[in-house]
NURO-562607 format. One record per residue (C-alpha): residue in three letters; x, y, z; chain. Coordinates in steps of 0.001 Angstrom, whole numbers, padded with zeros to 6 digits. Example, Ala and Ser with C-alpha at 12.3 -4.5 7.8 and 13.67 -1.06 7.14 Angstrom:
// residues 2
aa	xx	yy	zz	ch
ala	012300	-004500	007800	A
ser	013670	-001060	007140	A
// end
This chain:
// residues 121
aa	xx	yy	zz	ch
unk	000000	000000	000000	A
unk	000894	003418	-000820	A
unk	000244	006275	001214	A
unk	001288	009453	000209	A
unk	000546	012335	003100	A
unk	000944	015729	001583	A
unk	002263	018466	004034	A
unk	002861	015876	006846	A
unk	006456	016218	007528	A
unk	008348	013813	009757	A
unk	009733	016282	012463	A
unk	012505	015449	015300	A
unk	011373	013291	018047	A
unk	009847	015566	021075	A
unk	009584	018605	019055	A
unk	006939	020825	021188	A
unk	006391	023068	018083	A
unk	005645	020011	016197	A
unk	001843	020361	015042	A
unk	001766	016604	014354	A
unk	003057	015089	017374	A
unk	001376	017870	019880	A
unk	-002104	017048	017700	A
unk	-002990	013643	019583	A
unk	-002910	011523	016399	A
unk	-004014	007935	017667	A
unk	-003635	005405	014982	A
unk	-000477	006727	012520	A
unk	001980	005988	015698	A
unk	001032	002533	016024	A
unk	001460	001939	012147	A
unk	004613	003471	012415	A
unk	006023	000730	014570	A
unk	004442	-002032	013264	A
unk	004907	-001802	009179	A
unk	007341	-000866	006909	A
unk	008080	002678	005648	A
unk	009965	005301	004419	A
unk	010735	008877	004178	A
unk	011606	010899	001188	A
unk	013379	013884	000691	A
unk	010854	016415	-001188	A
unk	012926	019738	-001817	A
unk	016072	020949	-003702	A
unk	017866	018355	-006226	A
unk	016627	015051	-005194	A
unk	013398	016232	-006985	A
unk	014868	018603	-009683	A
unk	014532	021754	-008254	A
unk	017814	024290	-007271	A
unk	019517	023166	-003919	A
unk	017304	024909	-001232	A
unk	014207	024723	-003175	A
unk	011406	024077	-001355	A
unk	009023	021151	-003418	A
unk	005240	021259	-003556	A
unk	002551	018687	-004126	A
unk	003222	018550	-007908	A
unk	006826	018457	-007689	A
unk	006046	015351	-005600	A
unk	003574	013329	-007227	A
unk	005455	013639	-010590	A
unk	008834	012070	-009464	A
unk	006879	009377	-007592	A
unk	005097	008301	-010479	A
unk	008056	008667	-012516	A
unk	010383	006642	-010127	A
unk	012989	008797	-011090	A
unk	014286	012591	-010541	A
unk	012335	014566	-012976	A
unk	013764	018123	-013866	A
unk	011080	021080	-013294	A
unk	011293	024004	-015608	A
unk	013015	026064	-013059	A
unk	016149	024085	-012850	A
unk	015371	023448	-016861	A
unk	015752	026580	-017631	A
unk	018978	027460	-015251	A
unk	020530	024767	-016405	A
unk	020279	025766	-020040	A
unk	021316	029561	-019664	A
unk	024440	027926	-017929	A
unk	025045	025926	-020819	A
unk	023940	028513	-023248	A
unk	021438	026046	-024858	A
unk	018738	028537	-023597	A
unk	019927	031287	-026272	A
unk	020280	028890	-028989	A
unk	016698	027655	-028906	A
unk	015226	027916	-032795	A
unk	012065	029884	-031303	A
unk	013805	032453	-029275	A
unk	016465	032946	-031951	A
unk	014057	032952	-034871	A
unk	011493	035542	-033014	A
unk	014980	037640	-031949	A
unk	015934	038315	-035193	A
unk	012479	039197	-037179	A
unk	012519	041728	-034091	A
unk	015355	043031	-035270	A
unk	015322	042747	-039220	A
unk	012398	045196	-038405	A
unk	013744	047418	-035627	A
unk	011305	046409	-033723	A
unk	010861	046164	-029493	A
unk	009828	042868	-027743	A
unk	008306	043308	-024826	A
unk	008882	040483	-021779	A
unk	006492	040185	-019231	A
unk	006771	037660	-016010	A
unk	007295	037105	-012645	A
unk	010027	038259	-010106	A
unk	009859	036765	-006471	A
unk	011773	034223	-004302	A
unk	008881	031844	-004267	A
unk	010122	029183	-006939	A
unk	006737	028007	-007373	A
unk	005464	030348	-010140	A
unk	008058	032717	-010615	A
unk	011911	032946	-009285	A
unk	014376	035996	-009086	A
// end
C-alpha cells in the first residue's frame, strides 16, 4: 500500500512546536512501529529543483510516479542559460531576429519573487 501524506512532515522526536506530534494523532503511531516505511526527501535536487528549493505537491507526485528525478522548468531553464542552450533555442532565436530585421521592441512580461513556485528571481 501506498500512502502518500501531503504536508505531513516527519519532524525530530519531542519537538513541542511540532503540530503533528502535539495534535494527539491515535492510529499513525502505532502503524509506524508495526509496518514498513519510508521517508523521502521532497525539496532541492533530489526532486529537480535548485539546492534549497522548497518542493510542492506537484513536484512530488510527478517524481513518484516517474520513479525517477524529474527536472522542473526552473532548474530546466537554469541549467540551459548555464550551458547557453537557452539562447540557442530555434524559437527564441528565430522571433529575436524578425525583431530586429524590423527594428522592432519585444516586450517580456513575467514574474520576479523568491517563491520558486510560479516565478523565481
Amino acid at each position: 500500500m501506498l500512502v502518500i501524506m501531503d504536508g505531513w512532515g516527519i519532524g525530530k522526536s519531542g519537538d513541542p512546536y511540532d503540530a503533528i506530534q502535539t495534535s494527539g494523532i491515535t492510529h499513525f503511531p502505532q502503524w509506524w512501529k508495526e509496518y514498513p516505511h519510508a521517508t523521502l526527501t521532497t525539496s532541492g535536487e533530489k526532486v529537480g529543483l535548485p539546492a534549497g528549493q522548497i518542493g510542492n505537491s506537484e513536484v512530488g507526485h510527478l517524481n513518484i510516479g516517474a520513479g525517477r528525478i524529474i527536472f522542473q522548468d526552473l532548474t530546466r531553464i537554469h541549467r540551459d542559460i548555464a550551458s547557453g542552450e537557452f539562447f540557442r533555442q530555434p524559437v527564441l532565436v528565430e522571433l529575436l531576429e524578425k525583431v530586429a530585421a524590423r527594428g522592432g521592441a519585444l516586450h517580456l512580461l513575467g514574474l520576479v519573487s523568491p517563491g520558486g513556485v510560479h516565478s523565481h528571481e
